[in-house]
Structure formats: structure tokens, C-alpha cells
N, C-alpha and C positions, 0 to 999 in steps of 0.2 A: 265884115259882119257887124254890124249893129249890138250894142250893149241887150242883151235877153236878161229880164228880171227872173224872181224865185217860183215867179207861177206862169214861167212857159216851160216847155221840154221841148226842146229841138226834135224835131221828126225828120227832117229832109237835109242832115249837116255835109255842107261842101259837096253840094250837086247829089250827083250818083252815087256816092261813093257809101259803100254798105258801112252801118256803127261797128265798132270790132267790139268797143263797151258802151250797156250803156243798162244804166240806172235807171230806176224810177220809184217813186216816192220812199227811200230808205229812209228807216228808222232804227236807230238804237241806242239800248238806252244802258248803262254799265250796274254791275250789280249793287252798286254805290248809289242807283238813284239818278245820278247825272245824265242826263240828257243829250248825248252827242248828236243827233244825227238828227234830225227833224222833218223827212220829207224831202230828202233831197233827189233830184231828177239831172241827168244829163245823159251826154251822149259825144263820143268820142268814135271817129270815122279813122279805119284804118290808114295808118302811114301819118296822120297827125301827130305832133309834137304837141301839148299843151301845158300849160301850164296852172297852177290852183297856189293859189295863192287867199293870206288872211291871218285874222290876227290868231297869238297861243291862244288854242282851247277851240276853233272854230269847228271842228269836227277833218279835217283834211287829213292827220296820220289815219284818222279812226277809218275813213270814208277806202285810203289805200288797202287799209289791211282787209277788207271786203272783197280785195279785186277776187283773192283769188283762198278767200275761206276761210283768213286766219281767225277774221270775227263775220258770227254772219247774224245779221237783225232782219225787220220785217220791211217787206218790199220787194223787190225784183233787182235783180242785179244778173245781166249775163252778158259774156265774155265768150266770143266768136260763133255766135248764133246759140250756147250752151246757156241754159239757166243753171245760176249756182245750186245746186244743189248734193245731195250726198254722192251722188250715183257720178255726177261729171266733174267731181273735185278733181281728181286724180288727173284727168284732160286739161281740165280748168289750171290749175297747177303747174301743166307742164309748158302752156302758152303765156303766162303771168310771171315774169321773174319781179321779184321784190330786192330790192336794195334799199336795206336800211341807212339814217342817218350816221350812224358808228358802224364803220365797217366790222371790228372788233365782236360786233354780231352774229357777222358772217363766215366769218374766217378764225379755223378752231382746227384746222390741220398741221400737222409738222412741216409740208412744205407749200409754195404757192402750188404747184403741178399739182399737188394733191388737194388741196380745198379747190381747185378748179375742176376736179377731177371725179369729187364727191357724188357731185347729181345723176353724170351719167352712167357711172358705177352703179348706184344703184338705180337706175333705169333697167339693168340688166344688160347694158350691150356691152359687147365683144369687146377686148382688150386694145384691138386696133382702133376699134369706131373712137374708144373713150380717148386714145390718144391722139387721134384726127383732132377731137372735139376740142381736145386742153391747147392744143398748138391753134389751133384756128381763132381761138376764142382767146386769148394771150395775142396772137399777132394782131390783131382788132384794138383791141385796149394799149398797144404799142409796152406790153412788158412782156415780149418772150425770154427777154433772155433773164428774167428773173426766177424760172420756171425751177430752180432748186433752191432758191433762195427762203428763208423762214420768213412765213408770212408777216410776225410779230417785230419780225427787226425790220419791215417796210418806214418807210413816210405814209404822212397820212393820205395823202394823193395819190400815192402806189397802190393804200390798200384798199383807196374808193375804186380804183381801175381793175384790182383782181376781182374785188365783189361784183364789178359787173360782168367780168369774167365768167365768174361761178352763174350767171342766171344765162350768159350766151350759150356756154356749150352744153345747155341744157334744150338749143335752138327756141327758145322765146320768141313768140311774136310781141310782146305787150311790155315793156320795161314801166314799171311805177317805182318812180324813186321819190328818196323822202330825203330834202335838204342837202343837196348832192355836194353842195359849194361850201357847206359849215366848215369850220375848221379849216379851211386850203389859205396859204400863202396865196398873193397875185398869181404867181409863176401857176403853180397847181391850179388853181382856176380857171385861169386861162386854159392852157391844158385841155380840162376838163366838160369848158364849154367849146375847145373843136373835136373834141371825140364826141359829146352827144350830137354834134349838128350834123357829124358826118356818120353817123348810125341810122342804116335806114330801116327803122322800127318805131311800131304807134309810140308814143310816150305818155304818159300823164305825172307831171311833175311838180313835187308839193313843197314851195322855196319861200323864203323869206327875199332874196338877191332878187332885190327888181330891178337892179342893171340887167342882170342873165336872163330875165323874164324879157327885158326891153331887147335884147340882141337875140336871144335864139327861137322866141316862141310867137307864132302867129295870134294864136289865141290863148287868151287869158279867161280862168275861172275863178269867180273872186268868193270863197266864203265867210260866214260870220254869224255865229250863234248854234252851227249844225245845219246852218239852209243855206243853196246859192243865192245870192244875193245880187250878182252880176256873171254875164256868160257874155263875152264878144270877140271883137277884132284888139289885140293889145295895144293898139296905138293909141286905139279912141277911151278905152277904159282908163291908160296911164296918161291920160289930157284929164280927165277927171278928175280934179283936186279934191272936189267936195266930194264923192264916192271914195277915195282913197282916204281920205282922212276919218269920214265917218268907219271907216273900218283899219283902222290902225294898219295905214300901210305910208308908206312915203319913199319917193324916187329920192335919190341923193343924183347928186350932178355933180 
């Protein structure tokens, strides 16, 4: 896929395949005045992995916490044929799992079993389903057998795998993570980048690690000032020295 500037929106992305997200002209702006979001447009086809990538301040946390309500500005923003709106948050919600940058966000239970546990408990379902849910969603992220252990006395690695824990048994179609690789040893990143590669769900993933951009992700979304600025093929965006530079990014080798 060819480098797409900030004034095209993909309509036809990777053949047939329906957008599961997809944005068009968002804006917003923070009560402060500041400016995050300036019109940004894209579109993400389900079972896609992507990546967003750009320098602090680009609008990329801002643009995640949209996926699924946390902030909602002006524009269009819908998630599996759903426009955000008040009425399909609840749906919206339950196909959009969020994992933030500090697990420590997420995880606020006595044990891992129970912050895994939390979502579908209050879904309302049966005590069975919700225990189906924590064991399926724990053997996925490879810590079942952490499942009585306190979430707080994890590794930092542990407690990015139970977070994503907590949005799987919640059955997610959409994982948005936000700098999934911060903080991890080698060993943990590693890790971390064969469990998203082997997750078969859309992704939209907002990272600094342009190694992990360079090994796990097809396409790269590059932002800078609130607007896309670059949408393509990742190989050909990270041959781009001059596009990467004029936006504070750089491969290390």
C-alpha cells in the first residue's frame, strides 16, 4: 500500500474486506484550549494489525480513547458498522477493549482471576460463562497459572498480559493499545510481541518501538500535530528518512 497523505481517507482498504473502524474528520479540542485532533480520517479493515505511530502530543492516546467513548469530539467515529454514539456506547464498549500504557490502570482487584473477571461479572453472565471466560482469556495471554496470584506483586510484563486479559474475556473484537512495549525488559517484549502476532484480532496500536512496528505490523499510521500525516505499507513509510524525521520518529538498527 502506497504512503496516503492527510487529505485522502481510504474507502476500499485491503480489497473486500468491510472497515471494523473507521474515522472521519475527528476533532477535539481539551477544555484547556489545546487542540488535539484536527480532522483526522482513517479506516482500519477488520483482522488488521496496525500500527500509529508519532511524536508526544500528536493526538494518537487522544484519537484511542475515542475508539470506544472515553472522549468523544466532533466527527464521525464508528466501530463495527455502530456510530459512536450514546445509545451504541454500551455495544461499542463491549467490542473495543482498551489497554492502557500502565497496566496499574487496569488492574485494581485482590487477585489476577478477579480483575480478569471484573468485566464479565458485570456483563451480568452466569457464574460458569464468567469462569469459562477468565480461564480462556488467561490461557491466551500464557498466565493461567497466575490466576490466584495478586495482581500488584506481578512483573511489569505479567501485568501487560493480564490487562489484556481483562479486555479478552470481555470477547473483544478490536484491541487498541497504547505503548504496549514501555517499560518491558528484552525477555518481556519479546514475549509480548509473539502474543499480539499470534492474536487473531483487528489491532490499532499507538507505540513509540519502531523495531515492533518494523516486525509485527503491516501498516503504519504516522501522526503529527492532531492530523494523519502518512497512512501506508510499513516498509515503505520506514525507507522514509525524511518523513520520519520531519516527525520525530527514528528506527534504531
Amino acid at each position: 500500500m502506497p504512503i496516503q497523505h492527510a487529505e485522502t481517507i481510504i474507502d476500499n482498504l485491503n480489497g473486500s474486506r468491510p472497515a471494523t473502524v473507521h474515522v472521519a474528520n475527528l476533532h477535539f479540542r481539551y477544555p484547556d484550549g489545546t487542540l488535539a485532533l484536527n480532522g483526522v480520517s482513517l479506516q482500519v479493515a477488520h483482522g488488521e494489525k496496525v500500527a500509529l505511530v508519532g511524536p508526544n502530543g500528536a493526538g494518537k492516546s487522544t484519537l484511542m480513547l475515542h475508539l470506544n467513548g472515553l472522549l468523544q469530539g466532533e466527527g464521525n467515529v464508528e466501530v463495527g458498522g455502530l456510530s459512536l454514539t450514546k445509545e451504541h456506547l454500551p455495544l461499542i464498549r463491549g467490542k473495543v477493549g482498551m489497554v492502557f500504557q500502565n497496566p496499574d490502570d487496569q488492574l485494581f482487584s485482590p487477585t489476577v482471576f478477579d480483575d480478569v473477571a471484573f468485566g464479565p461479572l458485570h456483563m451480568g453472565l452466569p457464574e460458569e460463562e464468567v469462569r469459562k471466560r477468565v480461564q480462556n482469556a488467561l490461557a491466551h495471554v500464557g498466565m493461567s497459572d497466575a490466576a490466584s496470584r495478586l495482581s500488584h506483586h506481578l512483573s511489569i510484563g505479567q501485568k501487560k498480559r493480564v490487562a489484556i486479559a481483562t479486555v479478552l474475556s470481555m470477547d473483544a473484537e478490536i484491541l487498541a493499545l497504547d505503548e504496549p512495549s514501555a517499560g518491558l525488559d528484552p525477555r518481556a517484549r519479546r514475549s509480548l510481541i509473539g502474543l499480539l502476532r499470534e492474536l487473531p484480532l483487528t489491532m490499532l496500536v499507538s507505540t513509540h518501538d519502531m523495531m515492533m512496528v518494523r516486525e509485527l505490523f503491516a501498516r503504519t499510521i504516522v501522526m503529527d500535530g492532531g492530523r494523519v500525516v502518512a497512512d501506508g505499507d510499513t516498509a515503505t513509510i520506514l525507507a522514509d528518512q525524511a518523513l520520519l524525521e520531519a516527525h520525530g520518529l527514528e528506527l534504531m538498527v
